[in-house]
N, C-alpha and C positions, 0 to 999 in steps of 0.2 A: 456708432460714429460720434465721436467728440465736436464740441462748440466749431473751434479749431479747423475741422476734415472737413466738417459741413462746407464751410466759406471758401476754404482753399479748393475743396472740390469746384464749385464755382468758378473760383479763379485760372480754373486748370481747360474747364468749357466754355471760358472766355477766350485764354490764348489762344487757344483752337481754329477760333476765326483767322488768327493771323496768317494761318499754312502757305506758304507758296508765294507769299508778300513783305516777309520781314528779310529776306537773306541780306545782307550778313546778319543782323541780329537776330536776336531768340526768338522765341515765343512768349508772352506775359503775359498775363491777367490780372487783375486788380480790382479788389472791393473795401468798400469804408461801411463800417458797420456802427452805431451806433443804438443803445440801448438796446439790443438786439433787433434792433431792422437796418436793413442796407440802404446805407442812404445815396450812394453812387456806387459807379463802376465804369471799368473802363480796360482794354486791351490795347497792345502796340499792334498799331496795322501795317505799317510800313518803315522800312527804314529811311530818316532824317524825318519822319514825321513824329510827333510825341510820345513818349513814350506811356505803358500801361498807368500808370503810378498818377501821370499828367491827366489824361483823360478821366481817372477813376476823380481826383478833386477837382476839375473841371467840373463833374455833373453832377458836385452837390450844391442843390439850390442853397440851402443856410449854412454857409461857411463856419458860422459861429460856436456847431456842433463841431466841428474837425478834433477840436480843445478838448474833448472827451470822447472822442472815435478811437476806433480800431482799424488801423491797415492791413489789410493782407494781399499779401504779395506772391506770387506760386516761384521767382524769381531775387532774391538779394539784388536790393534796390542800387544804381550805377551812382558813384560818387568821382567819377571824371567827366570832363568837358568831353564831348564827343562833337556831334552836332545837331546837338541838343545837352543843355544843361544838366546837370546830376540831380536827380531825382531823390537823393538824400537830402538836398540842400532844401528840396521842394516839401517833405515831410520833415522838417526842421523849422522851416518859415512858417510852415501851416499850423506848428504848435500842436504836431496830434500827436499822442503820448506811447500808445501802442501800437508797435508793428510787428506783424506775423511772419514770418519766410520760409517757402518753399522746401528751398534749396540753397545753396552757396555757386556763386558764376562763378567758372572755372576760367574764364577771360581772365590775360595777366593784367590787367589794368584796375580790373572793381578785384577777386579773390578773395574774399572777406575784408575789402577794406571799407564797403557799404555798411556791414553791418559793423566796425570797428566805429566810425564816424557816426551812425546813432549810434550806439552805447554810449560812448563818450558823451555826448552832447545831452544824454541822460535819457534817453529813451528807453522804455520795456519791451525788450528785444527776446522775441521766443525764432527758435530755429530748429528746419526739419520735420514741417507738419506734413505729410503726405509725400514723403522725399523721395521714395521710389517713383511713384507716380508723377511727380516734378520734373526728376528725372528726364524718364521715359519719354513726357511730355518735349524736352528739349534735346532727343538723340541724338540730332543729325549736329545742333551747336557742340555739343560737349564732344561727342568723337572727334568732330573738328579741331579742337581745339587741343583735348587730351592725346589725339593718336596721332594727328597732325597730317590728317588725311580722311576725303569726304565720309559720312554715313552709306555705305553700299548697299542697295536691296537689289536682288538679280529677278529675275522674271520672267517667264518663258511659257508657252502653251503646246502643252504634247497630247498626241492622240491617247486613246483607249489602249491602244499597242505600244506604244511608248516614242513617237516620232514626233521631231518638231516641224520637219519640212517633206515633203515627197520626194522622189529620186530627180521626177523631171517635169516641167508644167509648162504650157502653151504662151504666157507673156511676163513681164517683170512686174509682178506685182502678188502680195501676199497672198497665202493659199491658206482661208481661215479655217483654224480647228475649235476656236469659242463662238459662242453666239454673242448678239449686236450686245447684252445687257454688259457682258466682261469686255467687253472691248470698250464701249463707255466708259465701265470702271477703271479701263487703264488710262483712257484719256482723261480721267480726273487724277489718277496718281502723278499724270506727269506735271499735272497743274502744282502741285506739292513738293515736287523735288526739284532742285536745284537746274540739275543734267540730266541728259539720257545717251547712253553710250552706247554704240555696236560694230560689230569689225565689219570689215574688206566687203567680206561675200555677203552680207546680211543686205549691203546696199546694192552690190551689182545684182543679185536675185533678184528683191523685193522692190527697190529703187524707191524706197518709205521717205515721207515726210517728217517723221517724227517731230510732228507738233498736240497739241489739243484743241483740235477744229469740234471734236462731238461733246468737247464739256467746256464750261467759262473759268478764266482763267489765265493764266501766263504761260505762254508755252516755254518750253526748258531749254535751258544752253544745249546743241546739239553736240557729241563726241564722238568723232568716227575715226576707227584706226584704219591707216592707208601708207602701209609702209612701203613701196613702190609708187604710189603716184596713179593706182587703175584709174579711182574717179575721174571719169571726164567731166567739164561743165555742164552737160546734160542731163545729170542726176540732182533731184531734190536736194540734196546735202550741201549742191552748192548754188541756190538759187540766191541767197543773199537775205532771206526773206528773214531771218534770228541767225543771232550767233551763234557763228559754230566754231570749234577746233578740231581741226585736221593733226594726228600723230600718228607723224613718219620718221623716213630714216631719210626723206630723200629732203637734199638742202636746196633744192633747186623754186622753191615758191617763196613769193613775197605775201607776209600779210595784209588783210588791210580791215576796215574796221568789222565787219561782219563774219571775216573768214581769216582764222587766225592758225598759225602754221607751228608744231610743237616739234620737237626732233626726240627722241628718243631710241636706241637701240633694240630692237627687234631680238629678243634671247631670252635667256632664261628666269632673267631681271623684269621683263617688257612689264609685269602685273604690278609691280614696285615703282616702276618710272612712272608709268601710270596715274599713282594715286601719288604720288611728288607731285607729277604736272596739274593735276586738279586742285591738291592744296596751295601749289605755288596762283595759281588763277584763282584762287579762292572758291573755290564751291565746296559746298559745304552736303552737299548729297549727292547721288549719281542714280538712275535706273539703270543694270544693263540690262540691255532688249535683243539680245544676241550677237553671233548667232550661239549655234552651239559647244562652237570650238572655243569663243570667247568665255563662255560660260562658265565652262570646264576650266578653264585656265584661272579665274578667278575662285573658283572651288578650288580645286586642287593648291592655290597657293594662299587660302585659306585667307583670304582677304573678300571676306563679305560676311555683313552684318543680319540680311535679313533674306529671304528667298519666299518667292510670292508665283508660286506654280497650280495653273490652271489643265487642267485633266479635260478632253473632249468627250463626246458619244463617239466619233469620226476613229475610222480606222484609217492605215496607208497600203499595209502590209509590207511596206520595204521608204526606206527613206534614209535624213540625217536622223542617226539615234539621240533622242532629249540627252541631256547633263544628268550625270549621277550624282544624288546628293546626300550625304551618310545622318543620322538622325531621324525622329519623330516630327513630326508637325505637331505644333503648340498650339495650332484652329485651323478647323478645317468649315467651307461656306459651303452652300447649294446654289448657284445663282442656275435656276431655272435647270435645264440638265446639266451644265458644267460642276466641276466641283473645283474647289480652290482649295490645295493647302498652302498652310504658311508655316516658315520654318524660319529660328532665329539662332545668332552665331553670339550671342553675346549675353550678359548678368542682366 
């Protein structure tokens, strides 16, 4: 690992912290290195809050080393007004000579014109130290932004026999196939992602909250497809409690600030309208959480990015049959007896 990997790696278990708090903006990290020791550092935590770049020369006590620092960046530093200032102007003022970068932001506004404005300005401009990992680091911004439509990870829990749900069960409410540890970890994933999306039956079955009550956190935009209008008020989805959108066919509801009404066509398109209506609302990630017909549907039309499938000890013998999903798992966990794999649609 080069001078370079070392810091940016750093940089990359900085943004990290951001997860789940910066939507719409990236993830960033930021170290100022000096003589070979780091003399600040700093991440973006939230969006309209400051960004990585700000915090990292905020927390250096002797300003007066800046003048011979090194920046590094896991992101190409913003050189437009947002709301917050361009953070190129800010390592320009600082008078600090070397800046390191990630990666290049694929946002039309900065696109290389961050690093365009230090070069000019005469700065020692190295680019693409750990760029896959940069990457990686910002999936859910850059699909956003490049495919013009959220980061999709699908998710789902099937028995040992291959079922997500049983044929028939005694009240409305989920019939678990993981133990308390995965189901935690799902309540932390939803803290992460933008959305969490599920069709018709997933609600009238289970009648889920779909928040993260068992981890800390922000719970997700809720997305439930309801092309007929079944949900009554009587279901979690519409207690008002987060925002949610309802997408139907039927035009007959008024929005209003927590419960927002999408129309889209119910057909062969429905998985394409879909991820329109999310990028038009801006989110920038989605979980779907079923059911299994929805699953499938976003499989088959080959719109998802990542699949995060939890395996039981639990049998059903007869049930809805799990999603079929073609390829290897790229990691697979233990959590206690469940097993998790994971499977990815994308470079």
């Amino acid at each position: 690992m080069t001078t370079h990997e070392f810091y940016m790696k750093r940089c990359i278990e900085l943004a990290k912290n951001g997860l789940g708090t910066t939507y719409p903006n990236p993830l960033v990290g930021s170290v100022i290195v000096h003589d070979g020791k780091i003399i600040g550092e700093g991440w973006h935590k939230k969006a309209g809050e400051p960004h990585a770049e700000v915090n990292a020369v905020n927390s250096v006590k002797d300003k007066s080393l800046l003048k011979e620092a090194t920046i590094y960046v896991s992101l190409e530093p913003c050189s437009h007004f947002g709301k917050t200032p361009p953070c190129c102007d800010l390592i320009i003022a600082n008078e600090i000579p070397n800046v390191v970068v990630g990666t290049v932001d694929p946002f039309a506004k900065v696109a290389g014109n961050g690093i365009k404005k230090l070069v000019e300005s005469g700065k020692n401009v190295t680019i693409g130290i750990l760029e896959d990992e940069c990457n990686e680091l910002n999936k859910r911004f850059f699909t956003f932004h490049q495919k013009k439509r959220p980061f999709i990870i699908l998710k789902w829990a099937e028995t040992a026999d291959g079922f997500i749900a049983p044929l028939s069960k005694e009240e409305k409410a989920p019939v678990w196939i993981t133990n308390q540890y995965s189901r935690q970890l799902v309540h932390k994933w939803r803290t992460e992602e933008q959305a969490i999306l599920v069709g018709t039956n997933t609600v009238l079955d289970d009648n889920p909250k779909l928040d993260a009550r068992d981890f800390s956190g922000n719970n997700p935009i809720r997305i439930v497809l309801d092309k007929s209008g079944k949900i009554s008020k009587n279901y979690h989805v519409k207690d008002n409690s987060q925002k949610t959108i309802f997408i139907t066919e039927s035009e007959n509801f008024i929005s209003t600030e927590n419960c927002i009404y999408e129309n889209a066509i119910f057909d062969i398109h429905l998985i394409s309208s879909i991820c329109d209506i999310l990028y038009k609302n801006e989110i920038q990630s989605v979980i779907i959480e079923g059911g299994s017909k929805t699953l499938q549907s976003f499989i088959d039309a080959n719109l998802w990015d990542e699949a995060r499938v939890f395996i039981g000890k639990t049998t059903f013998q007869n049930g809805t049959t799990a999603p079929i999903i073609s390829g290897n798992p790229v990691a697979g966990f233990d959590i206690m007896n469940d097993e998790l794999k994971i499977f990815k649609n994308y470079d």
